[in-house]
C-alpha positions as CSV (number, residue, x, y, z in Angstrom):
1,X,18.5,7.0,-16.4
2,X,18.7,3.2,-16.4
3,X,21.9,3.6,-18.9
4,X,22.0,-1.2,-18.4
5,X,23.2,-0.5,-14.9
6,X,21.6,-2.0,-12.1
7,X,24.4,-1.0,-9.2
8,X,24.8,3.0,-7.9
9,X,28.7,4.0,-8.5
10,X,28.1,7.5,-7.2
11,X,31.2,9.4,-5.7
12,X,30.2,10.9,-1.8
13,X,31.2,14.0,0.2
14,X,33.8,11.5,1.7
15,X,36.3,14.1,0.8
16,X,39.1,16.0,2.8
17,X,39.6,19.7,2.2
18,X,43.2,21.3,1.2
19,X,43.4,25.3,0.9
20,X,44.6,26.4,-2.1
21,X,45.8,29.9,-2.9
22,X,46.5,31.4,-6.3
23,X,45.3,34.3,-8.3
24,X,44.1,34.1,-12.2
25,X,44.6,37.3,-14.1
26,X,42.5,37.9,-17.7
27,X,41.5,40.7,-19.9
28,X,37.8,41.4,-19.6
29,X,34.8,43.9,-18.9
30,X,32.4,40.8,-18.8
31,X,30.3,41.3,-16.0
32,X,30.9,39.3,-13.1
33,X,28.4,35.9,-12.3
34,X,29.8,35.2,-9.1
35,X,31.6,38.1,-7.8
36,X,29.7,37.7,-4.4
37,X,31.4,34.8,-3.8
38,X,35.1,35.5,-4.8
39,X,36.7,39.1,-4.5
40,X,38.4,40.9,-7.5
41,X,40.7,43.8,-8.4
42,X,41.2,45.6,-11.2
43,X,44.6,47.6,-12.3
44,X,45.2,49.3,-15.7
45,X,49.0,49.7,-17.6
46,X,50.2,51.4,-20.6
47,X,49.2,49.4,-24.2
48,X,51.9,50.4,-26.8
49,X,50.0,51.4,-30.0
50,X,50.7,49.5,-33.1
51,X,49.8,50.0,-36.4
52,X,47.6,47.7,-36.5
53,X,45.6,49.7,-34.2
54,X,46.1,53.1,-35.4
55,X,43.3,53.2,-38.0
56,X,40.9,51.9,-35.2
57,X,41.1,54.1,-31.7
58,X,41.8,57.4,-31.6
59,X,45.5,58.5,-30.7
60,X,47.4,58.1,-27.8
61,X,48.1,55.1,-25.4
62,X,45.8,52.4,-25.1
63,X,44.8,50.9,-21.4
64,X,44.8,47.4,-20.4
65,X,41.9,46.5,-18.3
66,X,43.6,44.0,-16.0
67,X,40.9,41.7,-14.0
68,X,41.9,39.2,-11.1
69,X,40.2,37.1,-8.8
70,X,41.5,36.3,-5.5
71,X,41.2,32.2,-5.2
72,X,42.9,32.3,-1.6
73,X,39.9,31.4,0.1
74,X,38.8,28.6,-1.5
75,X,39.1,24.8,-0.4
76,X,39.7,22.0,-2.8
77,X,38.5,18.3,-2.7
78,X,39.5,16.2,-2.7
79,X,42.7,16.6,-1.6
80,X,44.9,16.5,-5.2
81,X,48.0,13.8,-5.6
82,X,50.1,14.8,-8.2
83,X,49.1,12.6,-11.5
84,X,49.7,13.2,-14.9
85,X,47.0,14.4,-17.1
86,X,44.8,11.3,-18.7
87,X,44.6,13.3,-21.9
88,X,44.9,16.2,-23.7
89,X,42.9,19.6,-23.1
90,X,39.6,19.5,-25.1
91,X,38.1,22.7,-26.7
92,X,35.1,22.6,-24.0
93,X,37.5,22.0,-21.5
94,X,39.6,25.3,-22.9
95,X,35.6,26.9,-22.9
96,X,34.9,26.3,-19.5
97,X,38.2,27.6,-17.9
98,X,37.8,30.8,-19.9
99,X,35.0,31.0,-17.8
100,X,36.2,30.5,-14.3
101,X,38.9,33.1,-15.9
102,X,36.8,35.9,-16.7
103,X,33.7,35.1,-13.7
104,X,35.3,33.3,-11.2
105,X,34.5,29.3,-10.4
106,X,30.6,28.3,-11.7
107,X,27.9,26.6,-9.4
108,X,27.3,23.2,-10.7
109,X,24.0,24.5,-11.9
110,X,25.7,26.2,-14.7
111,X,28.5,23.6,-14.7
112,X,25.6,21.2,-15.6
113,X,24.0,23.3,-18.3
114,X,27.2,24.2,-19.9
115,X,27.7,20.2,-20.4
116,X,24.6,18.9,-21.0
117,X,23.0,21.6,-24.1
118,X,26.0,24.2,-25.1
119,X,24.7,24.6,-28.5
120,X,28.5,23.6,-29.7
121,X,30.0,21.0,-27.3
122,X,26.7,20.2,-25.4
123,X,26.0,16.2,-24.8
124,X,22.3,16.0,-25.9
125,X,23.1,18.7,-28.8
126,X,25.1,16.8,-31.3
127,X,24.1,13.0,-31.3
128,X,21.4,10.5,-30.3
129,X,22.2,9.5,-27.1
130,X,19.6,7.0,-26.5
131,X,19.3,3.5,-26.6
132,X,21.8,0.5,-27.1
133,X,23.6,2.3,-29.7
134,X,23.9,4.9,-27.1
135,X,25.2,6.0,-23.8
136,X,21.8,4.4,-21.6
137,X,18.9,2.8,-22.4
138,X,15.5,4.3,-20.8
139,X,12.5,2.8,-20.3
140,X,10.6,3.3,-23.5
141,X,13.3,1.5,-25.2
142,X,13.5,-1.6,-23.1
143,X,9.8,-2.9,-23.6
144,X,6.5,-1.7,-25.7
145,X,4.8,-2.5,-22.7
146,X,6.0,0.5,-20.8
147,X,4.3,3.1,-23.1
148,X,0.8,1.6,-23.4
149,X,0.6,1.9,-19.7
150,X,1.0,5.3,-19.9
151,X,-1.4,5.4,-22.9
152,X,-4.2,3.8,-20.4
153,X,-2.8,6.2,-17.8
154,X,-3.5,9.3,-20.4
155,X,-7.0,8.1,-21.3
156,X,-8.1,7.2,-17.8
157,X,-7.2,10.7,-16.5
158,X,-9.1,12.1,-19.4
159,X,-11.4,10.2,-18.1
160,X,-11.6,11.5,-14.8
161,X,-11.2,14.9,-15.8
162,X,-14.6,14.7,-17.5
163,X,-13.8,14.0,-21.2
164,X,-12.5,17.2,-22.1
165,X,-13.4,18.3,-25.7
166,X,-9.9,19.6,-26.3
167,X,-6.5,18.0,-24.7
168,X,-2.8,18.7,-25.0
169,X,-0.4,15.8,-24.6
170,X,2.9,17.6,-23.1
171,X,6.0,15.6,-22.9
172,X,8.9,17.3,-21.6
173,X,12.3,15.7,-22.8
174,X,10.7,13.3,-25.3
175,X,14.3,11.6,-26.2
176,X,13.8,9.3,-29.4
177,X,10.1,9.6,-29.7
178,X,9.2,6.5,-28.6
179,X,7.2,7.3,-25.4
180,X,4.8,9.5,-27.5
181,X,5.1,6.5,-30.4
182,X,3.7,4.2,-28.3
183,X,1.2,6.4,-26.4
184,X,-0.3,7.3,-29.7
185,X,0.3,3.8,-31.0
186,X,-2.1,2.0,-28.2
187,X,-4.8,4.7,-27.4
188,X,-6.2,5.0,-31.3
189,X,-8.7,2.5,-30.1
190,X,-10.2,5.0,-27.9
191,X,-12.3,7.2,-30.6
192,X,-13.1,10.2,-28.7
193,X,-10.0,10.6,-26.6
194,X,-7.9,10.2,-30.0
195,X,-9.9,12.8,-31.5
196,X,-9.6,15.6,-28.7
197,X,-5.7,14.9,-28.5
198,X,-2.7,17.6,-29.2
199,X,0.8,16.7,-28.9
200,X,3.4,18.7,-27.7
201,X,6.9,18.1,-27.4
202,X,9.6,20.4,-25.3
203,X,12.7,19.3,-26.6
204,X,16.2,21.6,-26.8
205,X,18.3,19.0,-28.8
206,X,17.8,19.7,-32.8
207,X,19.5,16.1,-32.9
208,X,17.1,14.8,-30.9
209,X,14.1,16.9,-32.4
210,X,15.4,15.2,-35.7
211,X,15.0,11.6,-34.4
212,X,11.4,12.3,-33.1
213,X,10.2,13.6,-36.4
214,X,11.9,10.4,-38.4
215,X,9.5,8.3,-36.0
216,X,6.5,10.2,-35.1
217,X,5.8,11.8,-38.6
218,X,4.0,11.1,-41.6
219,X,5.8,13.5,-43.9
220,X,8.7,14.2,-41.6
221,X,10.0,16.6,-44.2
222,X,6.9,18.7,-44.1
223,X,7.3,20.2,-40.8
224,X,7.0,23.9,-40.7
225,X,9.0,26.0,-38.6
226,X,7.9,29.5,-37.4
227,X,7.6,31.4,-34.5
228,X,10.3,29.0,-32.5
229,X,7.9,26.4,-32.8
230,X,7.8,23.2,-34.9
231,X,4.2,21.4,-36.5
232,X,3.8,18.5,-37.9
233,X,0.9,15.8,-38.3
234,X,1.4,11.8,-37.2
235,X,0.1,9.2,-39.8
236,X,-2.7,8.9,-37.9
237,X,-3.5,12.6,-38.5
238,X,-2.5,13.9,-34.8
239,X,-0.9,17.3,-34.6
240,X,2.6,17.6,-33.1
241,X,4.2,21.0,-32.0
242,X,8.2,21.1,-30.8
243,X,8.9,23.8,-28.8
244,X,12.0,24.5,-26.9
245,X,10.4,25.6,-23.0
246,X,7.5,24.9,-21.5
247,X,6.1,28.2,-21.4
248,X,5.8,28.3,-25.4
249,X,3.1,26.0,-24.8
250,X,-0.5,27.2,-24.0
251,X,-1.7,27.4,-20.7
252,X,-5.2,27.7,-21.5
253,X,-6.4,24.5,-22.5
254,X,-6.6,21.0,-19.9
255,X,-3.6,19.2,-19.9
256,X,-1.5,15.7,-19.3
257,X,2.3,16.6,-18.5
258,X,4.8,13.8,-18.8
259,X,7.8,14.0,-17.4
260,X,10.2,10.5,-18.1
261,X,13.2,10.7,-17.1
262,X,13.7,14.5,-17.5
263,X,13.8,15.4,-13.8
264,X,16.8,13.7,-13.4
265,X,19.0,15.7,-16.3
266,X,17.5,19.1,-14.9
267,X,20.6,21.0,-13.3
268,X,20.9,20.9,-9.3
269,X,23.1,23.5,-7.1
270,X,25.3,21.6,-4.3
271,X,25.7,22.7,-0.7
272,X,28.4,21.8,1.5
273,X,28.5,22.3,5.4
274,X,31.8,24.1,6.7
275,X,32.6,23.4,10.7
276,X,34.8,26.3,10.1
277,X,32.1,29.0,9.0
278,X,29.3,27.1,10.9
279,X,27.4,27.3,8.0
280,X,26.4,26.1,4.8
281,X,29.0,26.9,1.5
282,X,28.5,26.1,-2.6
283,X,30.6,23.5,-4.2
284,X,32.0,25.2,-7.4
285,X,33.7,24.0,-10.1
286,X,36.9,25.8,-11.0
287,X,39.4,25.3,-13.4
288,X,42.8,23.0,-12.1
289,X,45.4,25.3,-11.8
290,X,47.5,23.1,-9.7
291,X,48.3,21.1,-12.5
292,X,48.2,17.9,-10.1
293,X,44.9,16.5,-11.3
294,X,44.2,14.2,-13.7
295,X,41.6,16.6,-15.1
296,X,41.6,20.1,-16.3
297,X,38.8,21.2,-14.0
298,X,38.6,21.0,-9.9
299,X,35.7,21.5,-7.6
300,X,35.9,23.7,-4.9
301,X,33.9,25.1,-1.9
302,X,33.2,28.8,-1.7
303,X,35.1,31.2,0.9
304,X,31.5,31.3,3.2
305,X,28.0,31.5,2.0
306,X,27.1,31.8,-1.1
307,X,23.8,34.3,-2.4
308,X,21.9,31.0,-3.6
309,X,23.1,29.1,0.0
310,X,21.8,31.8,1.9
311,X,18.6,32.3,-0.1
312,X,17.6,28.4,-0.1
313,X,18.5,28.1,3.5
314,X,15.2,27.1,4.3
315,X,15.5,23.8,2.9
316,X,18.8,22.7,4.0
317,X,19.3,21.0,7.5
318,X,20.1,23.4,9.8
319,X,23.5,22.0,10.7
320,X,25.8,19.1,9.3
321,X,29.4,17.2,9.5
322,X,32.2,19.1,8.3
323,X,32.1,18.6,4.7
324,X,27.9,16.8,4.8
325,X,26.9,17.5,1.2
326,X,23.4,18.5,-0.1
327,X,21.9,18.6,-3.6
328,X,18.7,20.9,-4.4
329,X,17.1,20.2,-7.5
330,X,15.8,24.4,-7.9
331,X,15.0,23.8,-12.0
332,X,13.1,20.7,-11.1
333,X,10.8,22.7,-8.5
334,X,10.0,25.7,-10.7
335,X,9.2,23.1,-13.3
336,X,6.9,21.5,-10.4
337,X,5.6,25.2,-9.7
338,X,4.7,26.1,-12.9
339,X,3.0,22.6,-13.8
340,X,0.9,23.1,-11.0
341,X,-0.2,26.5,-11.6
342,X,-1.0,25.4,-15.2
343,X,-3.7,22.5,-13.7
344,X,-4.5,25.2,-11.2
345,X,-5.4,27.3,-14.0
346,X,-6.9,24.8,-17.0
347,X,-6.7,21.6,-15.3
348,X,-5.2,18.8,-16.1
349,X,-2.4,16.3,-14.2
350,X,1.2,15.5,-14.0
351,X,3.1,11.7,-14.4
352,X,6.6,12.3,-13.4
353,X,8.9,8.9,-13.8
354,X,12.4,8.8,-12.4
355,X,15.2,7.4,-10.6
356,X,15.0,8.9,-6.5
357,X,14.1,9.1,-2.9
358,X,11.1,10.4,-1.3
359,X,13.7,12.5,0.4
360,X,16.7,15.4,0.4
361,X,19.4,13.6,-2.0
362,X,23.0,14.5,-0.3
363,X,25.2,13.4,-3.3
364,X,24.1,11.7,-6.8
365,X,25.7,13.3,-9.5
366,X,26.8,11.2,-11.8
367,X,28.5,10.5,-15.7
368,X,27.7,8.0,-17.9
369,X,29.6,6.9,-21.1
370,X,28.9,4.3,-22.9
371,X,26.6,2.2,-20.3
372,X,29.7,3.3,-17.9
373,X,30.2,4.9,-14.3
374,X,33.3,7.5,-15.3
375,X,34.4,10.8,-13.6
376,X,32.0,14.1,-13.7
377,X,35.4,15.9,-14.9
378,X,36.5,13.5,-17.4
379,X,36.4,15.2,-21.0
380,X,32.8,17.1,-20.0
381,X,30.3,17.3,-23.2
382,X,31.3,13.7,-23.8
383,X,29.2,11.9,-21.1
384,X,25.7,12.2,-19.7
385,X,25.2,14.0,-16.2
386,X,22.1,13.2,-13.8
387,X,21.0,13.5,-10.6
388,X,18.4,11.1,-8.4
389,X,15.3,12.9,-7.7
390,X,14.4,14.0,-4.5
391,X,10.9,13.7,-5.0
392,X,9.8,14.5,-1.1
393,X,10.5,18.4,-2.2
394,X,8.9,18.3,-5.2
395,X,6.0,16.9,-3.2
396,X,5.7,19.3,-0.6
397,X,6.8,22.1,-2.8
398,X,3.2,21.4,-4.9
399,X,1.4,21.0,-1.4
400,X,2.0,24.1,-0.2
401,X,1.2,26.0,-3.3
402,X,-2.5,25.9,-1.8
403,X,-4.5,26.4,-5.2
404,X,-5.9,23.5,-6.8
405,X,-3.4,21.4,-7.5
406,X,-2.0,18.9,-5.5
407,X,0.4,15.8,-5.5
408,X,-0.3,12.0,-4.8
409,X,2.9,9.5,-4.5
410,X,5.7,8.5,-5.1
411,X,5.0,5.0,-5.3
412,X,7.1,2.4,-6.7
413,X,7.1,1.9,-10.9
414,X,6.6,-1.9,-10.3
415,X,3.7,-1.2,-8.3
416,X,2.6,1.4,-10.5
417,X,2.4,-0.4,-13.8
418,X,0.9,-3.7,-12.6
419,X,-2.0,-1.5,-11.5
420,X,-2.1,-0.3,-15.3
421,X,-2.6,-3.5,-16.0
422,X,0.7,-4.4,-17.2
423,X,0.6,-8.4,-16.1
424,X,-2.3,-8.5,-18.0
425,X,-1.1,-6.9,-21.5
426,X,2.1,-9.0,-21.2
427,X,-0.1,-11.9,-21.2
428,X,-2.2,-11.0,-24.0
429,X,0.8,-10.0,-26.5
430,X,2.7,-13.1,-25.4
431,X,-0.4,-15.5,-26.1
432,X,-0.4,-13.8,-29.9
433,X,3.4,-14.8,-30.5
434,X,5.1,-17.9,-32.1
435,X,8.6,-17.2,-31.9
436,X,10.2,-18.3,-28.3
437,X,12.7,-15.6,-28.9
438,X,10.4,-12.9,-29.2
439,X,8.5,-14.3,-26.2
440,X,11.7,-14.8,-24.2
441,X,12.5,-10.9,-25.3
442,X,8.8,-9.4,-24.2
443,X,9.3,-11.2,-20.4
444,X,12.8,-10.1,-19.7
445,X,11.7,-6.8,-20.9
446,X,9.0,-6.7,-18.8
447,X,11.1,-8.1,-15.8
448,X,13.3,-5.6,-16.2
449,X,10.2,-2.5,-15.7
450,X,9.0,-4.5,-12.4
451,X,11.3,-6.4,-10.9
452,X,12.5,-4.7,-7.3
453,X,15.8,-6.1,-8.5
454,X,15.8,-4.1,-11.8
455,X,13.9,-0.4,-12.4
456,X,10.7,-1.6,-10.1
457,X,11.7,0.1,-7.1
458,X,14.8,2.2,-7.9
459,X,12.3,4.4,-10.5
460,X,9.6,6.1,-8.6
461,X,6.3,7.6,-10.1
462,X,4.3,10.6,-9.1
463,X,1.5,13.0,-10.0
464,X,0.7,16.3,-9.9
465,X,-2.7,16.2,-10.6
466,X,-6.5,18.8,-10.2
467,X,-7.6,17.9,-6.0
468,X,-10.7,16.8,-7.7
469,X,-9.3,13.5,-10.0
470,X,-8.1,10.8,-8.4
471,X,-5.7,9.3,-11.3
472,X,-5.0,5.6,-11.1
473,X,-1.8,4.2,-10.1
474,X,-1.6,5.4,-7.2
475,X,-3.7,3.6,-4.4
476,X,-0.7,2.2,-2.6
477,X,0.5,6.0,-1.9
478,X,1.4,7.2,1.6
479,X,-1.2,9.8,2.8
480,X,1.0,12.2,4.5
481,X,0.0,15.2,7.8
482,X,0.2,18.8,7.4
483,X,3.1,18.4,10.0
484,X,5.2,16.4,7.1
485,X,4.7,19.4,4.8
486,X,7.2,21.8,6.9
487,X,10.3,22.5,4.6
């Protein structure tokens, strides 16, 4: 996300490893997430009744179930200084040690989710997050401009899907609304798209689902709720539905997916090349229990291969440097997967818009508070986590699906909203205005979409789209071989 930062501050795999051996004991029968990757014993010992107890279990002496992981094997980076802590413990913090506790250190996957939407401590959960009032601003927010073009986008793929009686508009991640506001905004014009239109909004934050209805809705306290899903009708009389996944919505009807900026906050697991094993390891996050960090929470590399390492190894290199780290964005290619089996099925296409390289990412992760670079283990729940896309997987993942669908890009965002026309709207809105301010406003917001120096080249576009439509935006693409399709 653009979050007024121009500049990458991203922390690399630069790090050395220091072993680290201790051995966390709790009381549990959870069952155990990443017991393949950490070995456990168990041991019981005497309980001495009390009456508070009495009344409760039968008679006799109670047994403590005695859980603990052995940590021995794990290596820490980086290597930890002694420093004080920056702050006191947080309640998510105390959350996600009881964790590592009870099921041993988490992948980042989990790490990620944990952070980003626990219904309590979550970051998107509990407050608008968006704009300048906010941690990042995204595109939607910077410029009108960027919205109608993907109005025109919507109805010229309509277009070249044959004017469908019936489409659904699916945004996944819709943050504040304004995307869809806009969309809906600039295509009433066209009559018969407008009238064959369905919104539908995946969305997890109530917070956020909150903020769309206050701009998207005519009677915003009309919604109805049932079924897990959300309905409510625009001013303009367009039905929106809220649902929480993807698969709530219906797979039977033709459909435009857009994905802005959602790629990026989908969780990623991390792979980390050991010379020792020879092989590829997980980087987990465990809690600190050196007490040398600043932070409460460390991350570590697993003993040897992990279940996920050795199940993705397929599309990791097949050797690295000691300590070469790669990111695999899994959630973002069964998103892919299942968007492309939807057009397969109904079809439809695809406009993904992100941050990312049109290859394998080795280390992004990244927080952001307050339009800031800080630590990824400074007070989690409190900043926002995202990855850069590696779109070249999400590409040839789509490829090789061999149905219907297909993928075309990524191309460039400059490059693909000045062949929406976006020169030209700028133009025609600036030639309307009086106010030098407001014109002044429109071009730096529109400099700021396009310019390589800005979000013009850094944000990438692509589409998943029916191999029979040819949506526009992309005629700049790189046609690639069936050679560049092995994984």
């Amino acid at each position: 996300m653009f979050r007024s930062i121009t500049q990458r501050a991203i922390k690399t795999n630069c790090f050395k490893q220091s072993s680290i051996t201790s051995t966390s004991k709790v009381l549990t029968t959870s069952s155990l997430s990443s017991s393949q990757l950490l070995s456990y014993t168990t041991t019981t010992k005497d309980i001495k009744e009390n009456e508070d107890t009495k009344d409760h279990r039968a008679k006799g002496k109670g047994r403590e179930l005695i859980l603990s992981f052995d940590k021995s094997g794990l290596s820490q980076f980086p290597k930890q200084v002694f420093k004080n802590r920056k702050y006191a413990i947080t309640d998510f913090e105390k959350y996600l040690q009881d964790i590592t506790k009870v099921r041993g250190p988490m992948t980042i996957d989990t790490f990620i989710k944990e952070v980003l939407t626990n219904p309590k401590y979550g970051y998107y959960m509990n407050k608008d997050v968006f704009g300048k009032g906010g941690d990042f601003i995204t595109a939607p927010e910077i410029s009108q401009l960027f919205g109608e073009m993907i109005g025109i986008w919507c109805v010229a793929t309509w277009e070249a899907m044959g004017k469908p009686k019936k489409l659904q508009i699916v945004e996944m991640g819709p943050g504040r609304g304004t995307l869809m506001k806009d969309i809906l905004r600039s295509t009433k014009v066209f009559k018969e798209f407008y009238s064959a239109i369905s919104v539908h909004l995946v969305e997890a934050s109530p917070t956020n689902k909150k903020t769309q209805k206050n701009n998207l809705l005519y009677f915003k306290d009309m919604a109805i709720t049932y079924d897990h899903k959300t309905i409510g009708e625009t001013p303009s009389g367009i039905k929106v539905t809220w649902v929480n996944r993807l698969d709530e919505v219906a797979d039977d009807v033709p459909t435009l997916f857009l994905a802005q900026e959602f790629f990026d906050a989908l969780p990623i697991h991390v792979f980390r090349f050991s010379k020792e094993k020879n092989d590829w390891c997980e980087v987990l996050v465990d809690e600190d229990i050196t007490e040398h960090g600043e932070y409460y929470l460390r991350f570590v590399q697993s003993k040897g291969p992990s279940l996920m390492s050795n199940a993705v190894k397929h599309l990791l290199p097949e050797f690295g440097l000691d300590g070469y780290q790669v990111e695999l964005g899994l959630a973002g290619l069964a998103i892919s997967q299942q968007i492309a089996n939807r057009i397969d099925k109904s079809g439809g296409a695809a406009l993904i818009i992100d941050y990312g390289y049109d290859k394998i990412v080795k280390s992004s992760l990244q927080a952001i508070r307050d339009h800031q670079f800080v630590d990824i283990l400074d007070k989690p729940g409190t900043a926002d986590l995202s990855v850069w896309v590696d779109f070249q997987t999400i590409r040839k993942t789509v490829k090789l699906m061999k149905n219907k669908s297909t993928s075309i890009g990524p191309v460039d965002q400059g490059i693909f909203l000045k062949e929406m026309g976006i020169e030209h709207r700028l133009a025609q809105i600036g030639n309307k205005m009086d106010s030098k301010e407001k014109i002044e406003e429109l071009i730096m917001g529109y400099k700021k979409l396009v310019d390589p120096k800005e979000m013009g080249t850094t944000y990438k576009v692509i589409t998943i789209c029916d191999k029979n439509i040819a949506p526009i935006g992309f005629s700049t693409a790189k046609t690639y071989d069936d050679e560049d399709l092995m994984i």
